[in-house]
N, C-alpha and C positions, 0 to 999 in steps of 0.2 A: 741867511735869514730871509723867510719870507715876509716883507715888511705890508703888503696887502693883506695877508691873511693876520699878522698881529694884530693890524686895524680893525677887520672885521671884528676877530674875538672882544678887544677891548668894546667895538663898537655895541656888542651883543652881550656883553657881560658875559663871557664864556668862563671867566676864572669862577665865580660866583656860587657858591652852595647851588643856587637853585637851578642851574646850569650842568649840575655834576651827570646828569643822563644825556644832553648833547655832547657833554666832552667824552663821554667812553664810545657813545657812539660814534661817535668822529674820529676817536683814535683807533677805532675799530675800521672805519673804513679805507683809514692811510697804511693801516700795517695788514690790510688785506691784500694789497696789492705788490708787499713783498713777501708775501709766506713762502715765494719761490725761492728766494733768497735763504731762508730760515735751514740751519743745520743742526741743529740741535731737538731732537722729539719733545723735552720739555718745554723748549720755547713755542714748537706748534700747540703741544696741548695748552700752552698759554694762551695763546691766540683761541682757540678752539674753547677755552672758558669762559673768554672776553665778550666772543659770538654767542655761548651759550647764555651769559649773563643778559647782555643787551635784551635776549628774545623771551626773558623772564625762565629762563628754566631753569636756574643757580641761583643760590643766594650770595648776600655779601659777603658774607663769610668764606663763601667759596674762595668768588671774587679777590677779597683781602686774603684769604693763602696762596693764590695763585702770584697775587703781585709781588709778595714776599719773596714764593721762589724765583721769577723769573728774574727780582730784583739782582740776587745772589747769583742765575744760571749769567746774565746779561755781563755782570762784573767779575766772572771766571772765563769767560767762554775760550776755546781754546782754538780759536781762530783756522783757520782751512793751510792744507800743506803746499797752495797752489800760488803761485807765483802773478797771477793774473790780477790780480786787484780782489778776487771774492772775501777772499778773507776778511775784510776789511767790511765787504756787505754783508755778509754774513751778521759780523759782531754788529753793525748799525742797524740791520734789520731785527737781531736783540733786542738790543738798547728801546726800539722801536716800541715793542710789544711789554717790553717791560714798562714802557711809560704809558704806555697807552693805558695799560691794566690799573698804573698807578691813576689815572686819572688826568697825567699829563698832556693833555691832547694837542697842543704844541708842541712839544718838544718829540712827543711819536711823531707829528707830523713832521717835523725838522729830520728825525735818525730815519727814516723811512723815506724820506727825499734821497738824503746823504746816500744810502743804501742802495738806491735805484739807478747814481748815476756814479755813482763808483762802481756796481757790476757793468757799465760800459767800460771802464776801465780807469787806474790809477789818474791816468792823466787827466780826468774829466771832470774829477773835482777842483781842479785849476778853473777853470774856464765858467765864468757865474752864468753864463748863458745855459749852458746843459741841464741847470738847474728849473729855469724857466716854464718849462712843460708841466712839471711834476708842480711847479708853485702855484699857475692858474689852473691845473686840476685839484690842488687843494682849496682854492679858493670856490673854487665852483662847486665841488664835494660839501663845504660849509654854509656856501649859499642854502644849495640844493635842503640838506636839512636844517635850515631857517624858515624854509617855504618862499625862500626868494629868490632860486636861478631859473628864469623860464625853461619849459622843458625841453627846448632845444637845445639846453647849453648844461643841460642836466649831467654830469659824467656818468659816462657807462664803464662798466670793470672793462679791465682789460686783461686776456688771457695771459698767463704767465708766460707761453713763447711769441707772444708779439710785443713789439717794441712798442713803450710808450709815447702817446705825443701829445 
């Protein structure tokens, strides 16, 4: 659990109706940064709806089929035949986007953590420290669109073959 970023949200009223366009936004920018993880094409065009939505080019309607299916792809997914720990990111990087689209933008943020430090591998979700990178770049990603992380401390994306820090 990212117990900073829960304070934030609660600090910010992130759960709140009038909130509901920072939280897709924000779930939008945590499960961008595992689409690499992402094995399923439906789950990408999930994601790829979520961005369409945010940028006003989808309606809700959309939106609301999208969550629906990814709800259904996220709690079938048929996980990777790879022995490595992906599998496991794979399905969390799901779970991710499926929440995200829902509106969930904790708990994207949470399965999109999970996602990014189990593709280091099995044993790395043992250890709450591996965790740590991925929870002050969520924090500072929430800042950032509150209008309140200076722009030094702004997170920048991070390409899919480099390592997070």
């Amino acid at each position: 659990m990212n117990a900073a970023l829960t304070q934030l949200a609660a600090d910010c009223g992130l759960a709140s109706d009038a909130q509901t366009p920072l939280r897709l936004a924000f779930g939008l920018v945590c499960v961008q940064r595992v689409r690499h993880l992402l094995e399923d094409p439906e789950a990408i065009a999930g994601l790829d709806t979520l961005a369409a939505f945010t940028a006003g080019a989808v309606d809700a309607a959309t939106l609301a089929n999208a969550a629906a299916r990814l709800k259904e792809v996220a709690s079938h997914h048929r996980g990777s035949q790879s022995l490595d720990g992906s599998a496991h990111a794979a399905v969390s990087a799901t779970y991710a986007v499926a929440n995200a689209l829902a509106g969930r933008a904790l708990e994207a943020a949470s399965y999109a953590a999970y996602a990014t430090v189990y593709a280091y591998g099995g044993y790395a979700v043992q250890d709450l420290s591996a965790f740590e990178p991925e929870h002050r770049w969520q924090v500072l990603a929430l800042q950032r669109l509150l209008g309140d992380a200076p722009p030094e401390q702004s997170p920048k994306p991070v390409a899919a073959s480099q390592p997070r820090a």
